[in-house]
C-alpha positions in Angstrom: -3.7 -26.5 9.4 -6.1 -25.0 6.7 -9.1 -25.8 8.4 -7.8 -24.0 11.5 -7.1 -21.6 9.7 -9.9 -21.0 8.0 -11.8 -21.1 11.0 -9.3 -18.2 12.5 -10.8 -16.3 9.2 -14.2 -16.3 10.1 -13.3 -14.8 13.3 -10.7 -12.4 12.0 -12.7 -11.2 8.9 -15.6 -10.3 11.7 -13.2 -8.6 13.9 -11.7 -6.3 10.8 -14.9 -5.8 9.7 -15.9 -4.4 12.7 -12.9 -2.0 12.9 -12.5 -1.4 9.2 -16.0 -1.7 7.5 -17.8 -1.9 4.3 -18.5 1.7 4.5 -16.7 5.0 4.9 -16.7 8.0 7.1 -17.8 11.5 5.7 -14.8 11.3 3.5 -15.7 8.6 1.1 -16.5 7.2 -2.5 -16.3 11.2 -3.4 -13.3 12.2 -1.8 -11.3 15.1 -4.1 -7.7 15.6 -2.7 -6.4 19.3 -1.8 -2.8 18.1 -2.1 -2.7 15.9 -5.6 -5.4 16.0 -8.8 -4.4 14.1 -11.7 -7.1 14.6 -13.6 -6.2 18.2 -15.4 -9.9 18.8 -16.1 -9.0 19.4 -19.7 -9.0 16.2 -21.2 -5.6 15.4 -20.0 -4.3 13.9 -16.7 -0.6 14.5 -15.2 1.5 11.3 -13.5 1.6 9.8 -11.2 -2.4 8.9 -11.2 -1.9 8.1 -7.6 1.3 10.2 -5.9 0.7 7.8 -2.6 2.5 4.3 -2.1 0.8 1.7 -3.5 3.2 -0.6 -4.3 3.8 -3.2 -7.3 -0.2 -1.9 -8.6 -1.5 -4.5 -10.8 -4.7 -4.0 -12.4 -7.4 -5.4 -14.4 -10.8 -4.1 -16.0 -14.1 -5.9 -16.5 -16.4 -4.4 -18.5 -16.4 -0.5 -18.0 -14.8 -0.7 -14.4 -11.0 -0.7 -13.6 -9.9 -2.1 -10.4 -6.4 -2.1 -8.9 -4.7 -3.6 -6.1 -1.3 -3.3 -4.4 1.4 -4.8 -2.1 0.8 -3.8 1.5 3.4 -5.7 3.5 3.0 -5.9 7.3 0.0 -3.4 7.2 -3.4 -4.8 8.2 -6.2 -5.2 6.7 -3.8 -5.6 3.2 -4.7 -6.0 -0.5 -6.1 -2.7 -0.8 -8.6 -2.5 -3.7 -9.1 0.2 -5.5 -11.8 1.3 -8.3 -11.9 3.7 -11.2 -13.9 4.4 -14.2 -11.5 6.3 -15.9 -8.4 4.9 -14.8 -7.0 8.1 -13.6 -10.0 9.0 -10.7 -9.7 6.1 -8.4 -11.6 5.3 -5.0 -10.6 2.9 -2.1 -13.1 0.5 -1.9 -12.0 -2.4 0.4 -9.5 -4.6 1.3 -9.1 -8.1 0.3 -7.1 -9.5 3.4 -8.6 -8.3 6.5 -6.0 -10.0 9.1 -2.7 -11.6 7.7 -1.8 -15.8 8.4 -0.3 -16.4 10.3 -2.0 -15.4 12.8 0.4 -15.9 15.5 3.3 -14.1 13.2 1.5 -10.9 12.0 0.0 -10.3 15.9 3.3 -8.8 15.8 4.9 -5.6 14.1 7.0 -7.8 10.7 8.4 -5.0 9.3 9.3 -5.6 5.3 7.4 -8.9 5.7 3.7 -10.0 5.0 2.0 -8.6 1.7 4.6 -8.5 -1.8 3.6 -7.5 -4.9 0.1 -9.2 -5.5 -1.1 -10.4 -8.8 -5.3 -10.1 -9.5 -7.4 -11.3 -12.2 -11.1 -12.3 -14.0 -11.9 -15.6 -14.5 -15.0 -17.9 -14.5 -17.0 -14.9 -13.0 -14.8 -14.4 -9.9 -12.2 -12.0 -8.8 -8.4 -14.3 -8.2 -5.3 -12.5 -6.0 -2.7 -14.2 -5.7 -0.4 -12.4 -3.1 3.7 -13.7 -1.9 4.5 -13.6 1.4 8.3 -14.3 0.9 8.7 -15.8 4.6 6.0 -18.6 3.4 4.7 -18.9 0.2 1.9 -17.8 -2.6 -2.0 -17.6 -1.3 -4.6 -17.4 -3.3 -7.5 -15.3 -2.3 -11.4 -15.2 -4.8 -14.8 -13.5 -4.6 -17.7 -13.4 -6.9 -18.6 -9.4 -5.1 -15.3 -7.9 -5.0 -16.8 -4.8 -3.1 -17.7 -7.9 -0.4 -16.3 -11.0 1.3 -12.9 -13.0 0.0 -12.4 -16.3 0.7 -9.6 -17.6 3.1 -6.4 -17.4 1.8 -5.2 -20.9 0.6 -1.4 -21.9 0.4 -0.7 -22.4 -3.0 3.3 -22.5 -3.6 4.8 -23.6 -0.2 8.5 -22.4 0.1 10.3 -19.6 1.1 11.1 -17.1 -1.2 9.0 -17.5 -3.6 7.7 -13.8 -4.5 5.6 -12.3 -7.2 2.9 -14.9 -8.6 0.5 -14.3 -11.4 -2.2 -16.6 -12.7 -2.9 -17.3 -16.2 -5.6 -19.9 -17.7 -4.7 -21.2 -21.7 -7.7 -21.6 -24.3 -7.0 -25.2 -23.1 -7.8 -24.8 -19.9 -4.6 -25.5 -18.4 -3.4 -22.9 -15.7 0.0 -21.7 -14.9 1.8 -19.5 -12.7 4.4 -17.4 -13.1 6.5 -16.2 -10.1 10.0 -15.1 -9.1 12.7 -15.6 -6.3 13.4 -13.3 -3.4 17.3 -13.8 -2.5 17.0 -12.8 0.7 15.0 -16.4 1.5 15.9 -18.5 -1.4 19.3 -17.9 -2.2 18.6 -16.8 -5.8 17.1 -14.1 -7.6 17.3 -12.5 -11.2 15.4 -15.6 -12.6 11.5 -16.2 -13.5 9.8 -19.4 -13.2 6.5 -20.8 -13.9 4.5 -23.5 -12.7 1.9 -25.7 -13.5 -1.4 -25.5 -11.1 -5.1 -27.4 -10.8 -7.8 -25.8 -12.5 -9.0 -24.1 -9.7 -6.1 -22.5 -9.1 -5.4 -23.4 -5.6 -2.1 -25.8 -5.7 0.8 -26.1 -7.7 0.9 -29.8 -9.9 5.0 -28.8 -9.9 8.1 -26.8 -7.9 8.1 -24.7 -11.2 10.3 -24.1 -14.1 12.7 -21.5 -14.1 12.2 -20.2 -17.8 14.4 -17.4 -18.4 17.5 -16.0 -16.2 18.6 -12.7 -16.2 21.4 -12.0 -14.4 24.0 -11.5 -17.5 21.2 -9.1 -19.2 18.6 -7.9 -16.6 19.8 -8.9 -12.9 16.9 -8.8 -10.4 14.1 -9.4 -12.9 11.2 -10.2 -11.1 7.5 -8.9 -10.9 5.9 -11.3 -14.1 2.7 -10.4 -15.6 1.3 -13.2 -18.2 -0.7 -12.2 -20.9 -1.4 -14.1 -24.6 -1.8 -11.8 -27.8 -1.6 -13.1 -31.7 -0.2 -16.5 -30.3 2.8 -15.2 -27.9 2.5 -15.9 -24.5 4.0 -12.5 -22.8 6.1 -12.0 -19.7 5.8 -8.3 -18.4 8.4 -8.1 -16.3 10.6 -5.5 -14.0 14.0 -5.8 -14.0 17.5 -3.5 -13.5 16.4 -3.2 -9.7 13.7 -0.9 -7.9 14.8 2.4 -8.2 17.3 2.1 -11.8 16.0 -0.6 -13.6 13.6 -0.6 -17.2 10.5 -2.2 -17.9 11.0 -5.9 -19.5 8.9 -7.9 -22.5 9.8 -11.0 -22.8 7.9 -13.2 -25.5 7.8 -16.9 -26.9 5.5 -19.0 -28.5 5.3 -21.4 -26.1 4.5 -21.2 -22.0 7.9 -22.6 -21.3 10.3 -20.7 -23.5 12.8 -20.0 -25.2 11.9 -16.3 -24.4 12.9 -13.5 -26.8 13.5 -9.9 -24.9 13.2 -6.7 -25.5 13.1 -3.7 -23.3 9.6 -1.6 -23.6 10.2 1.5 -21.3 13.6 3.6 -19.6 14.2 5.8 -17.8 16.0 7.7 -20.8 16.3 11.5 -20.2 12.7 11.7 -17.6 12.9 12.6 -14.7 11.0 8.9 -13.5 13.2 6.8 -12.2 13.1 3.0 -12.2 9.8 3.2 -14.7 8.5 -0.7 -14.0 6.3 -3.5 -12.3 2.7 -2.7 -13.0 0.1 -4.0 -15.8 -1.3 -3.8 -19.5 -5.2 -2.8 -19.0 -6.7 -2.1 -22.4 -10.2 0.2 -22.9 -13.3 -0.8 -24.2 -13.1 1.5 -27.4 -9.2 -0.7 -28.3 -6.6 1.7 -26.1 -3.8 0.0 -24.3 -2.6 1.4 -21.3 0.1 0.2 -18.9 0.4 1.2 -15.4 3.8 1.2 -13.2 5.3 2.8 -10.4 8.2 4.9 -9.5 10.2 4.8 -6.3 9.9 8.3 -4.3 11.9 7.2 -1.5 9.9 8.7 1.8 6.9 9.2 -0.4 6.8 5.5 -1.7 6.0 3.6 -4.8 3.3 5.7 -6.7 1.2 5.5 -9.5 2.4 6.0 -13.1 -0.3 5.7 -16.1 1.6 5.4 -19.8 -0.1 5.0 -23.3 0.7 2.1 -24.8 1.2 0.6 -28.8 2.1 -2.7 -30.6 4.6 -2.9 -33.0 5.3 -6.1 -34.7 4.2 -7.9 -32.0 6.4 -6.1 -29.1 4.6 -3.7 -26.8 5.6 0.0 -26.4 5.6 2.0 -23.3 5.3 5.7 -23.1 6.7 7.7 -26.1 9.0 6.6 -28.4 10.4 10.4 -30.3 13.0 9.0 -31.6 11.7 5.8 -33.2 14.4 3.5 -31.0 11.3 1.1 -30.1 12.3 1.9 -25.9 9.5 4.2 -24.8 10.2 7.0 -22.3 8.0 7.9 -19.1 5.1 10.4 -20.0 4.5 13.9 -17.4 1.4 14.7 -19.0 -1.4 13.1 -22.0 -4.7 13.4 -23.1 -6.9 10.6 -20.7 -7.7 7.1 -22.0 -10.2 6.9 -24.8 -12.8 4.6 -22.0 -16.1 5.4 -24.3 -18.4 6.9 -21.9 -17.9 10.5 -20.3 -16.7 10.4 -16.6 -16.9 13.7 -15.1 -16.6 12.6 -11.1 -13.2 14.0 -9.9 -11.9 11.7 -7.0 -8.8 10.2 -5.3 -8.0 7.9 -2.5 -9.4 8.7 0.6 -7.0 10.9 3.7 -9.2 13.0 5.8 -11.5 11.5 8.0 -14.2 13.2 10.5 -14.7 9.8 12.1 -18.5 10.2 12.3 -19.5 6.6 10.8 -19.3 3.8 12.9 -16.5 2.3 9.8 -13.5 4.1 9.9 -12.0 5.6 6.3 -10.6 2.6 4.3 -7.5 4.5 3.6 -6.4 3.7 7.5 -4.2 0.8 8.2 -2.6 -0.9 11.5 1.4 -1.6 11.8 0.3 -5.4 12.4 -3.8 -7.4 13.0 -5.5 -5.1 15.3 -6.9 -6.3 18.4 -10.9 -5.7 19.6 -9.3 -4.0 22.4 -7.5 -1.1 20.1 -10.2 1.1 19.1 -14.0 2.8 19.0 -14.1 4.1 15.0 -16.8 6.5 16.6 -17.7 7.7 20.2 -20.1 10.8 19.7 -18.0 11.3 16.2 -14.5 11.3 17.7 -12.3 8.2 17.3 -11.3 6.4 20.3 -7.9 5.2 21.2 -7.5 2.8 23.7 -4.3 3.1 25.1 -2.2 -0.3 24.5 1.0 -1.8 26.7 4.3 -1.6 24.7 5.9 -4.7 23.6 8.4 -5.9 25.8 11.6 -3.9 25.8 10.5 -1.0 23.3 12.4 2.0 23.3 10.9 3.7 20.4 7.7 2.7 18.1 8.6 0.4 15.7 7.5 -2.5 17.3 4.0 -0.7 18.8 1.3 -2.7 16.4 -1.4 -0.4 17.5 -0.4 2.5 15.5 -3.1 3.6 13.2 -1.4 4.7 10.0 -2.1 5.9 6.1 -0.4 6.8 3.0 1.6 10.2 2.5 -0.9 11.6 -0.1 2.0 13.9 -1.7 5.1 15.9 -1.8 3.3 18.2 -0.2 0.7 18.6 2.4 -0.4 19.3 6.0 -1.7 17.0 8.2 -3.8 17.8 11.5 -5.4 16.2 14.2 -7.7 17.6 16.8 -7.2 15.0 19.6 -7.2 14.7 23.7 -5.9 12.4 26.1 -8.4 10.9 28.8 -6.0 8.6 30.9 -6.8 6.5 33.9 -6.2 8.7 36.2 -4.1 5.6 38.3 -1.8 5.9 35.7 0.5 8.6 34.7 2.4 6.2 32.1 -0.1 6.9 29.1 0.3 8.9 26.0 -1.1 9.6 22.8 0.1 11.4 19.9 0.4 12.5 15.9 3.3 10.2 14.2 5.7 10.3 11.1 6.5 6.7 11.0 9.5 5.5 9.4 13.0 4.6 9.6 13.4 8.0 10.8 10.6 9.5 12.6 9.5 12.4 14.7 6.0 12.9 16.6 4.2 15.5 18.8 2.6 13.7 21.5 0.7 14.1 24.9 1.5 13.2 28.4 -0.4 13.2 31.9 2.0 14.0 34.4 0.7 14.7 38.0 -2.2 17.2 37.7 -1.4 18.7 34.1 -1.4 17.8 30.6 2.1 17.7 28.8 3.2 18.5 25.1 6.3 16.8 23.9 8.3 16.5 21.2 10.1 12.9 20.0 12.4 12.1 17.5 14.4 8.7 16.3 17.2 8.4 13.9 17.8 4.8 12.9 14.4 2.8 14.5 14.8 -0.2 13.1 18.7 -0.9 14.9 16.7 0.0 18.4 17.9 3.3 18.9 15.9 5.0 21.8 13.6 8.2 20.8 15.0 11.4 21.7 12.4 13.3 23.5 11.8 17.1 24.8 9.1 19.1 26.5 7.2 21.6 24.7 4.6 22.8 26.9 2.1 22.6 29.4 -1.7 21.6 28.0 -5.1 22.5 28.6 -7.6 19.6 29.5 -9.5 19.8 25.9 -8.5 19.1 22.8 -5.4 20.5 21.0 -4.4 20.6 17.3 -1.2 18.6 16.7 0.3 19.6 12.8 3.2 18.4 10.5 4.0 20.4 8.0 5.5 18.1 5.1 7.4 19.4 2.1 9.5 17.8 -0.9 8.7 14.9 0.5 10.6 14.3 4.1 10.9 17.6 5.6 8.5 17.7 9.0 8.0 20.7 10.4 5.6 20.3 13.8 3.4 22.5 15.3 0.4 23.0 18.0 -2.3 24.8 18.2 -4.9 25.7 21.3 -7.3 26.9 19.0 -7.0 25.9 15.4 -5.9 29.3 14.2 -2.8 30.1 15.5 0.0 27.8 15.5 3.1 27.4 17.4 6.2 25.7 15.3 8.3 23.6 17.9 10.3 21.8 15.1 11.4 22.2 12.0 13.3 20.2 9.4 13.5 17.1 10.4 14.3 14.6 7.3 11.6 11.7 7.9 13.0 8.2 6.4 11.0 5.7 4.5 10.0 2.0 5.9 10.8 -1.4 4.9 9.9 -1.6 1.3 7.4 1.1 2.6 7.3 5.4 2.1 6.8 6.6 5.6 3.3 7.1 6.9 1.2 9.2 8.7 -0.1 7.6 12.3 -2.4 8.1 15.3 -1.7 5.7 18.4 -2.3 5.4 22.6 0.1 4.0 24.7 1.3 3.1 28.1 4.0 1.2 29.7 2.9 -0.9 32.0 0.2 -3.5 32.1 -3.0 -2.0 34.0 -6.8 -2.9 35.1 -8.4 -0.5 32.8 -6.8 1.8 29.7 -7.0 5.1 29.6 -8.0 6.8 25.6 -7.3 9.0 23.0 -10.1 10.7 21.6 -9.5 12.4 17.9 -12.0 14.7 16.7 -10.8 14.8 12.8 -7.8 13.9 11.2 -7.1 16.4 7.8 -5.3 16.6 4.7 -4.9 19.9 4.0 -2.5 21.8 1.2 
């Protein structure tokens, strides 16, 4: 099996590279946002660092560099990696899992499955993730370039369930890892366990320990981090549930336990909910830092960046006024001491003029793309091939070939400037500007007989199979049109079109979009048809923007 598998890499990791490469469009390792700046350009940066859903963010730095990665779940390529200097300007620069394994499983759309919250770390000289996929087990994925190549994913933990791994090498040279239980696939949660492994990290010498339960005291602790400070070995862990819960230390002299605990950061009177799951990152000049996320519902799990301070040994996160040792969530503070002066301002990348022959790493798929799904650039205009729907679809949430990214705020507006070129044989082919989740709506674009159609769709409840509610909006020109949605506080869509960029027509407004699976809703591009044909008709999109 790991042969074959590894030989399915070769080919995959060419394939994604292909669609998804090494370099990035216009908009790339300079992007600066118009919808969300952290950095206050005063010495002080506002949370979250990121308001965009990466997920379960653990990160690491090695020498003067910060790097960050995240859960990415069904999307492919996964393991997005992302680099800062500063650690509150970061930059997409690759993804660590260009086509999810099984192969055969992720050709289709698993929604809440593939990617959980990943682990990476520094050792020996080469970059280690170590990512769950609940349905099969913990991988381990390493690279000596991290901005290059990662080795196949190996099977490290077989079982289901198992969620949540991090790696930790002892001065002795043993390695461990820690890990939790999804009770969706195992039949238990609220309990953290940790295993022994082979030096090189890539099996387990044990099924695991469990070595502290918390279901009397902190029910559905999960998310470990190891660390070793002063002669404690440290469990960072997340626990009170996604969207109420604190931010866990537990400590003990030895690997195995007993554990002491103590909370390190609530909720308290913030307005951040669920403060937890993230990473302790400390600066070259002696500044601890710990980054978390917050769940935002339809926006997702973003970015929160909180000083950090030791006392007597026990870690504390955020501010502490009134001396109670449980810090609270920070809004605003002064940026981390990193002992250089970093003046680029830059974010995650959204637009994209698609003028590269590498589409802008901040685009994702719904499940592995085929060869057959796309042109990144024809003549600087993206190319949609228009795909057959699965088998029995009546609305998107099975379609894999939907090309998605990140809401990049509360707030924004996003437009495309797109055409439909169908085989004219067909009159079953469409292509059109998404919200994807749960709930959804979309503007999209029909050939019907000898004209151009504009329609408007909407779904309430995707994921039971309820069909897409659909209505006509008008009759198109031939060329390209400008699709918008209008986002604000976070799930309200209003959609418009436009003939000539300037002046817009609004044909819906209101509608409350729904997060994903474990997922904030996103932002997607797709071609489709419904029957199988000799040749597929296209979608040609001239620029895709982010605009406040």
């Amino acid at each position: 099996m790991l042969n074959t598998w590894r030989n399915v890499w070769k080919y995959s990791a060419l394939v994604a590279y292909l669609a998804c490469g090494e370099l990035t469009s216009t908009f790339g390792q300079n992007y600066h946002s118009q919808v969300w700046n952290p950095d206050l350009g005063n010495g002080k940066f506002k949370n979250p660092i990121i308001n965009a859903d990466y997920s379960d963010p653990d990160a690491i730095r090695v020498g003067e560099d910060y790097y960050m990665i995240a859960s990415s779940f069904n999307h492919s390529p996964g393991l997005p990696i992302l680099h800062s200097k500063d650690m509150i300007n970061w930059t997409i620069i690759g993804h660590a899992l260009p086509r999810q394994v099984p192969e055969a499983v992720f050709s289709k759309v698993q929604h809440g499955g593939g990617v959980w919250a990943p682990s990476i770390r520094y050792h020996n000289d080469e970059f280690y993730i170590y990512y769950p996929d609940p349905d099969f087990g913990i991988y381990q994925i390493k690279t000596k370039d991290i901005r290059g190549r990662w080795s196949a994913p190996i099977l490290v933990f077989e079982g289901k369930g198992l969620i949540d791994p991090c790696p930790f090498w002892d001065e002795d040279g043993r390695a461990y890892l820690a890990y939790a239980y999804a009770g969706s696939r195992a039949g238990l949660k609220s309990v953290i366990g940790i295993a022994r492994m082979n030096a090189e990290g890539n099996s387990v010498l044990d099924r695991g320990t469990i070595v502290y339960d918390g279901h009397e005291l902190d029910p559905t602790i999960e998310g470990p981090k190891v660390y070793k400070r002063n002669g404690y070995y440290y469990l960072f862990a997340p626990a009170g549930g996604v969207a109420t819960g604190w931010q866990l230390i537990l400590r003990s002299k030895n690997i195995y336990g007993p554990y002491e605990r103590k909370v390190a950061m609530a909720q308290n009177k913030s307005t951040v909910n669920g403060p937890h799951q993230g990473a302790w990152v400390d600066t070259p000049t002696g500044e601890d830092w710990f980054f978390h996320f917050q769940d935002k519902e339809t926006i997702g799990r973003v970015v929160h960046l909180q000083p950090m301070v030791w006392n007597a040994d026990w870690p504390i996160i955020g501010e502490d006024k009134d001396g109670d040792g449980i810090g609270t969530p920070v809004m605003s503070y002064k940026k981390p001491n990193v002992g250089t002066s970093v003046l680029a301002r830059t974010n995650p990348q959204e637009s994209d003029e698609f003028d590269t022959p590498h589409l802008g790493l901040q685009w994702q798929w719904q499940a592995n793309p085929d060869g057959t799904w796309i042109m990144p650039s024809q003549n600087g205009k993206l190319r949609l091939y228009s795909q057959q729907l699965p088998e029995g679809s009546n609305n998107l949430m099975a379609v894999p070939n939907i090309l998605t990214q990140k809401f990049p705020s509360d707030d924004f507006r996003a437009t495309a400037k797109i055409r439909l070129r169908p085989n004219e044989k067909d009159l079953d082919e469409k292509a059109g500007l998404v919200v994807v989740g749960e709930d959804y709506s979309q503007l999209f674009i029909r050939k019907e007989k000898d004209s151009f159609q504009l329609y408007y769709g909407s779904c309430v409840g995707a994921y039971s199979g309820t069909g897409e509610h659909v209505k006509f909006i008008a009759t198109l020109p031939e060329d390209f049109v400008y699709l918008r949605v209008q986002v604000k506080n976070g799930n309200s869509c209003s959609w418009m079109y436009s003939l000539d960029g300037k002046n817009y027509t609004v044909v819906e407004s209101g509608f409350q979009a729904k997060q994903g699976k474990w997922i904030g809703a996103t932002l997607g591009l797709y071609a489709s048809r419904d029957k199988h044909i000799n040749d597929s008709g296209y979608a040609e999109v001239d620029w895709f923007r982010i605009e406040q």
